[in-house]
C-alpha positions in Angstrom: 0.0 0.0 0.0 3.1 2.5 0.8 4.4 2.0 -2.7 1.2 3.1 -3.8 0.9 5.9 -2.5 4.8 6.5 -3.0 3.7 6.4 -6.8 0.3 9.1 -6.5 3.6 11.1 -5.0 5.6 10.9 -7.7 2.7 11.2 -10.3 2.3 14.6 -8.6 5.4 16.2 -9.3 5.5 14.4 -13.0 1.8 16.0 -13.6 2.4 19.4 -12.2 4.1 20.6 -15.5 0.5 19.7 -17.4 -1.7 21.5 -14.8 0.4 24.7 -14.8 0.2 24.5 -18.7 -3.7 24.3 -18.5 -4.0 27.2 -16.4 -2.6 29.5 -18.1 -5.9 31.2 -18.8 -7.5 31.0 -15.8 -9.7 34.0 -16.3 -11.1 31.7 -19.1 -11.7 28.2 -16.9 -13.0 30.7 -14.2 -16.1 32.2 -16.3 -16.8 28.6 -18.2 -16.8 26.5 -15.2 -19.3 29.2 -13.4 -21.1 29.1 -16.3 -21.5 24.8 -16.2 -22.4 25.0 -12.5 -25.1 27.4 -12.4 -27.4 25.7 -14.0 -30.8 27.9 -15.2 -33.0 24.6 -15.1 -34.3 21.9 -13.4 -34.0 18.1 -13.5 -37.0 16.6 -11.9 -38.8 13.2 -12.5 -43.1 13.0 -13.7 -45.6 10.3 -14.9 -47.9 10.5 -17.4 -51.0 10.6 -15.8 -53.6 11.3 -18.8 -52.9 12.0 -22.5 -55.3 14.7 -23.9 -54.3 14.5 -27.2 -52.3 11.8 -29.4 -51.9 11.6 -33.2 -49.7 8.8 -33.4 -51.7 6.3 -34.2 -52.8 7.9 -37.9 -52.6 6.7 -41.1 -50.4 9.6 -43.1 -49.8 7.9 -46.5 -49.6 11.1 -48.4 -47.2 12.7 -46.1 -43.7 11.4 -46.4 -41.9 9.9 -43.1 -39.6 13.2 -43.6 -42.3 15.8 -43.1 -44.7 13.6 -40.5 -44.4 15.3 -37.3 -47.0 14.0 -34.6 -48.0 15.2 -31.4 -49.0 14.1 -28.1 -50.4 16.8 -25.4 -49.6 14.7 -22.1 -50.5 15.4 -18.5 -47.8 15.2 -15.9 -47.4 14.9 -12.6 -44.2 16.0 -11.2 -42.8 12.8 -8.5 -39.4 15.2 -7.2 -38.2 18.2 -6.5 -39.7 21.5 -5.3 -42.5 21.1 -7.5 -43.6 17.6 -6.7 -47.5 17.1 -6.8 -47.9 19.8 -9.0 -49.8 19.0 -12.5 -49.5 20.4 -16.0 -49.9 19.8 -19.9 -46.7 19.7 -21.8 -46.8 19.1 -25.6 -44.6 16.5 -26.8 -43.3 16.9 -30.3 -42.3 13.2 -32.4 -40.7 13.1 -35.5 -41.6 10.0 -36.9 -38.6 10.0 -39.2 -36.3 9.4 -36.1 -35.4 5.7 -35.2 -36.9 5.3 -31.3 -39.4 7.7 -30.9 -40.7 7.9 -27.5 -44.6 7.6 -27.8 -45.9 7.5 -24.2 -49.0 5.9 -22.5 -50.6 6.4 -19.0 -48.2 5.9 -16.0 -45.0 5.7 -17.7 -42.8 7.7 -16.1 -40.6 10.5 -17.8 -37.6 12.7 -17.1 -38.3 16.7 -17.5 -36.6 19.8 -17.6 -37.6 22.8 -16.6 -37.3 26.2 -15.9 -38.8 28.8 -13.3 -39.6 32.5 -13.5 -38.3 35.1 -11.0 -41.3 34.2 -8.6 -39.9 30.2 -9.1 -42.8 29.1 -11.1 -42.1 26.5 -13.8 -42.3 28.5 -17.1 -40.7 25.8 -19.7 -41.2 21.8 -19.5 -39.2 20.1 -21.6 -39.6 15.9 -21.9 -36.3 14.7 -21.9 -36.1 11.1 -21.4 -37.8 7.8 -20.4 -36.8 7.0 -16.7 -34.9 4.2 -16.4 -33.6 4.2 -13.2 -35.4 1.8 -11.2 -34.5 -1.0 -13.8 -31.0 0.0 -13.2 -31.1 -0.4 -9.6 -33.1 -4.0 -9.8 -30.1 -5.2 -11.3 -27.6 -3.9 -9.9 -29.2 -5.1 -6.4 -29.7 -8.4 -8.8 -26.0 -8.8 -9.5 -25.2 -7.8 -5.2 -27.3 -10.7 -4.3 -26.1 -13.2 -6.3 -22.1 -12.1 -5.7 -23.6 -12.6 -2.4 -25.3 -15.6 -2.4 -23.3 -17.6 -4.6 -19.5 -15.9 -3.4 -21.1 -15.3 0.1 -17.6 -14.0 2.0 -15.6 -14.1 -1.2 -18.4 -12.1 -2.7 -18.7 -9.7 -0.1 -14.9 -9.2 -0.7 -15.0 -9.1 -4.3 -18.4 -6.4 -3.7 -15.9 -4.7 -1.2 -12.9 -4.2 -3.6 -15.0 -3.5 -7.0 -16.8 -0.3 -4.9 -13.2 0.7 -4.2 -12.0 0.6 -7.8 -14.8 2.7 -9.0 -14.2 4.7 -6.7 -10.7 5.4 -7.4 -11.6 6.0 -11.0 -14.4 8.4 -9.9 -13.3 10.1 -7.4 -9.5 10.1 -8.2 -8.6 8.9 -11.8 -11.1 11.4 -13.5 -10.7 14.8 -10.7 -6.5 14.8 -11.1 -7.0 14.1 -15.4 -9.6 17.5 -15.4 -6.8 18.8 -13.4 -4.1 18.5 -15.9 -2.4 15.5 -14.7 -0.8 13.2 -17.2 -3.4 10.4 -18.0 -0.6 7.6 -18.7 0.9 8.0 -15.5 -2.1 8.6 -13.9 -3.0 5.0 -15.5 -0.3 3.3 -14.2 -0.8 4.7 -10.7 -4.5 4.0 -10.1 -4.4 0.6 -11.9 -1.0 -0.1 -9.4 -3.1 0.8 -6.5 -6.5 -1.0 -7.5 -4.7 -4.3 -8.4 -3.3 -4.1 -5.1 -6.1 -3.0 -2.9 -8.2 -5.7 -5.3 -6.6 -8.8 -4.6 -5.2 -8.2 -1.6 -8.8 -7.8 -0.2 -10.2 -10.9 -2.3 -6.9 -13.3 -1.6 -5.4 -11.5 1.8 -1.8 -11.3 2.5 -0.3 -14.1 0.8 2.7 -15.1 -1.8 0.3 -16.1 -4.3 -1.5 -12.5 -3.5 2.0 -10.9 -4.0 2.4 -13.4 -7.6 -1.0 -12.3 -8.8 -0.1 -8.7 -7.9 3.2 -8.4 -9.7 2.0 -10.6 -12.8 -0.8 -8.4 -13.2 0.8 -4.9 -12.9 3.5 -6.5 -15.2 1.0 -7.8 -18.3 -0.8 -3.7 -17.5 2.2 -2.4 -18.5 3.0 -4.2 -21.4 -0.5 -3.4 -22.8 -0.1 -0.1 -21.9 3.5 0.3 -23.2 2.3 -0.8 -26.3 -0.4 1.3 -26.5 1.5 4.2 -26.3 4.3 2.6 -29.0 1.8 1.7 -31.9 -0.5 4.3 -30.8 2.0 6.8 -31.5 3.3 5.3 -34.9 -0.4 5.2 -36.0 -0.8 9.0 -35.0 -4.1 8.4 -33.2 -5.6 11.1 -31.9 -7.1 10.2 -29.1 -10.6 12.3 -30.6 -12.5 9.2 -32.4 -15.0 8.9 -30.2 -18.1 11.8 -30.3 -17.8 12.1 -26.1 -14.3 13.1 -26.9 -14.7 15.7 -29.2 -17.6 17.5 -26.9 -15.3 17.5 -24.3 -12.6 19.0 -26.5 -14.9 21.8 -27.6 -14.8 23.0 -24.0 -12.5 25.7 -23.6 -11.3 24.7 -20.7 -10.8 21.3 -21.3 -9.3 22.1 -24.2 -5.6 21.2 -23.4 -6.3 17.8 -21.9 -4.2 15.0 -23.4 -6.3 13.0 -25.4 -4.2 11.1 -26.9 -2.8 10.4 -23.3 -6.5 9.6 -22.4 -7.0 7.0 -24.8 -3.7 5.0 -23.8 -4.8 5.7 -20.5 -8.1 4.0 -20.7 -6.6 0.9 -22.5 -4.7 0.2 -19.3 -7.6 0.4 -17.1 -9.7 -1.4 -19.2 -7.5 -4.5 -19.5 -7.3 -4.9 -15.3 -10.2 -7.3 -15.2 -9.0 -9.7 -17.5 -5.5 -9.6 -16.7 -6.0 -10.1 -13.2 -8.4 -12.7 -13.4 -5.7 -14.5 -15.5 -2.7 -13.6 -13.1 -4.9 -14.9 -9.8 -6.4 -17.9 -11.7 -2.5 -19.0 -12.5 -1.0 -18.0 -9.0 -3.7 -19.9 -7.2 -2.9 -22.8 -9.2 0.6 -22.8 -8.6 -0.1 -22.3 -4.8 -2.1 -25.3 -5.0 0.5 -27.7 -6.5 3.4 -26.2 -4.9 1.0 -27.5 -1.2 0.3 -30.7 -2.9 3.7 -31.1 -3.2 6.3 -28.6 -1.6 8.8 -30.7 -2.9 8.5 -30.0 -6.8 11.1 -29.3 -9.1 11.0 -25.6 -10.1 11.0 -26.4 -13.8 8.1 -28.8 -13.3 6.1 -25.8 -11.5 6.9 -24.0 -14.1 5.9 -26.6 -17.0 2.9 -26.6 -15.0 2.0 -23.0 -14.9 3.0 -22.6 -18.2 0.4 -25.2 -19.2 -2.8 -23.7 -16.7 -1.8 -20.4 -18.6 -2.1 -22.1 -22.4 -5.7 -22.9 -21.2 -7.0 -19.7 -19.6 -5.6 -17.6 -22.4 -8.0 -18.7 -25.7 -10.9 -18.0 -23.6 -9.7 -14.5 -21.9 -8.1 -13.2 -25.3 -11.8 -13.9 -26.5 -13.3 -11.9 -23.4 -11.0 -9.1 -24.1 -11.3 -8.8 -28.2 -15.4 -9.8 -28.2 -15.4 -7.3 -25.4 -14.9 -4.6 -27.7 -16.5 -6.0 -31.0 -19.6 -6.0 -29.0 -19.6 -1.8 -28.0 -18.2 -1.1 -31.9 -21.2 -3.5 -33.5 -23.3 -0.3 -34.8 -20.1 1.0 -36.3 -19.3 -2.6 -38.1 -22.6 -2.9 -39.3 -22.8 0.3 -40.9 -19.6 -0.3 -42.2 -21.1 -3.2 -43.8 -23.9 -1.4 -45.2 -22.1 1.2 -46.9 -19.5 -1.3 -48.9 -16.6 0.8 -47.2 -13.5 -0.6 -48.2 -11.1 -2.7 -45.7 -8.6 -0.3 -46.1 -10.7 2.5 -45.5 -12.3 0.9 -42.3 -8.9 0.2 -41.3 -7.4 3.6 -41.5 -10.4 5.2 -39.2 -8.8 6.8 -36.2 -12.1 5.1 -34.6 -11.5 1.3 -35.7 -7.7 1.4 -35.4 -8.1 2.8 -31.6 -10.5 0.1 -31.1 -8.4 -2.8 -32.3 -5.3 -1.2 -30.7 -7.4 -1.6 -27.3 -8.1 -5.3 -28.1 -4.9 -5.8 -29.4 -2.4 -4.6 -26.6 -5.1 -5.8 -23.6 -4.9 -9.2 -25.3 -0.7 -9.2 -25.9 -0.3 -7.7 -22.1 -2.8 -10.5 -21.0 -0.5 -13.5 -22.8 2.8 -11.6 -21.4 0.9 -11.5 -17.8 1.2 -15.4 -18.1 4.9 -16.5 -17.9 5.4 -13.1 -15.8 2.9 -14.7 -13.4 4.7 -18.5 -13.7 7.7 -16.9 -13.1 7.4 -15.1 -10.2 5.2 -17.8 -8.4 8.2 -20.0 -9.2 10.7 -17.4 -7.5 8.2 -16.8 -4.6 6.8 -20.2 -3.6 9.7 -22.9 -3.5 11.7 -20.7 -0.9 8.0 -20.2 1.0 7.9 -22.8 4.1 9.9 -26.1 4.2 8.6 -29.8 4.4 7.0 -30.7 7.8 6.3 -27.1 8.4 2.7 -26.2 9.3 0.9 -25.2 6.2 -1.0 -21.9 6.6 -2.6 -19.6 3.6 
């Protein structure tokens, strides 16, 4: 734990140099970040408690899908907020043209926006989405229980340390990036520090803990070493993505390092999979090596070397189907358009993404004679024969 916080240090002094660059017009982030936090509206949620008007349902054959605009005059009920309890008619607007148009019915519930006057009355109502929080809840109470249930104190540990990653990445990771800190090294820090936080909470204080930890921070930085390498012969911007680009347009976010960013995220992202590899093989080693304390340290290795072989087709698959799955729309449209290979290719978009599957997956396969090789260094020299075994 020391050495992690030896290495926020460090990432402090190496990072100051970006946040005094990205303050250089304060005046500038002063105004815009006032302007982002006071907010003239109102989020609050409302259900649909009567529809006095709805056009939807008509039969427009002589009007093309371009120019058919329907309506629906809905009465709401606001749930939250300062105006809760209070009712009124908003007029929702549908443009049948656009794929997923939100047609509502009695008791669905929506999310508004709105704005008051000087006396605080609402004076605009905007509909602005379906709510879909509840669901959201129900299964992510869904996926406690069973962790829970089926893990019951390994769960609760695995609950335990997953609450503390996010919360590094929300509440550290993201606060010292706005702040100008370099993302890379910010990376390598906070992934350094949630490995070791993570399995020393799920495993405890243990040589094959230490193994996994040390195998897993090893394959994270050969993915993200690589990132960086082919990231930077392949001039990627780090801007493929639309989020990025809004939050480039920001004036004061303007001098974040999105390029940095985007190498940054690959290390992160390849933690799960990496450490589930780098625990699964220094487990097993711990195993054998208890079986028999008394095994030659090639054979452990042979061993290890083989567990790894087995674990890797099915991880590399995680980790590359992983990211297929998010860049589906993209491929399919792709596919409708007849692009070219080597146009697709050549995108900043699809080369980030296949740089993300490709260096997770290549740290992921180094992580596994890292992981043998350590365990092998670690557990022979552990406890002699006849000792008590303890874990």
């Amino acid at each position: 734990m020391a050495w992690g916080w030896l290495l926020l240090f460090l990432l402090g002094i190496f990072g100051g140099s970006a946040a005094a660059a990205q303050n250089d017009d304060t005046d500038l982030r002063a105004f815009y970040e006032a302007e982002m936090q006071e907010k003239d509206y109102k989020i609050a949620k409302a259900i649909v408690r009567g529809i006095e008007y709805d056009d939807t349902a008509e039969i427009r054959s002589d009007i093309p899908v371009e120019a058919d605009i329907r309506y629906q005059h809905l009465i709401l009920e606001i749930l939250t907020g300062e105006h809760r309890s209070e009712v009124l008619t908003v007029r929702h607007t549908i443009e049948m043209i656009m794929p997923g148009n939100y047609i509502f019915k009695v008791n669905d519930q929506v999310l508004i926006r709105l704005t008051e006057n000087a006396e605080r009355e609402i004076e605009t109502v905007k509909i602005e989405e379906r709510v879909r929080d509840t669901s959201i809840y129900v299964i992510t109470a869904l996926f406690a229980v069973m962790m829970l249930l089926i893990g019951r104190k390994q769960g609760l540990k695995a609950l335990l340390s997953l609450i503390i990653m996010v919360s590094l990445i929300f509440f550290a990771y993201i606060p010292m990036i706005l702040k100008g800190f370099s993302p890379i090294l910010l990376s390598v820090a906070i992934s350094a520090l949630a490995i070791t936080v993570t399995l020393v909470i799920i495993s405890g204080r243990h040589k094959k803990t230490a193994a996994a930890i040390l195998g897993t921070i090893s394959g994270v930085l050969i993915a993200g070493l690589l990132a960086v390498i082919f990231g930077e012969a392949g001039r990627l911007t780090g801007l493929s993505a639309d989020t990025a680009i809004s939050l480039a347009y920001i004036p004061h976010f303007r001098g974040l390092d999105y390029k940095g960013l985007l190498f940054g995220t690959i290390i992160i992202g390849s933690i799960g999979a990496i450490m589930d590899v780098s625990l699964s093989i220094a487990s097993s080693l711990w195993e054998i090596w208890e079986l028999n304390p008394a095994i030659p340290v090639r054979q452990l290795i042979r061993s290890g070397m083989n567990i790894g072989r087995d674990i890797m087709g099915s991880m590399s698959n995680t980790l590359i189907l992983a990211y297929v799955g998010t860049s589906l729309h993209l491929i399919i449209l792709f596919m409708v358009y007849q692009i070219s290979f080597t146009e697709i290719i050549n995108y900043d978009s699809v080369s980030s993404e296949i740089l993300r599957a490709m260096a997770g997956s290549i740290g992921l396969m180094f992580t596994i004679p890292a992981t043998v090789w350590i365990s092998a260094a670690l557990y022979p020299g552990l406890k002699k024969i006849g000792e008590k075994k303890h874990g």
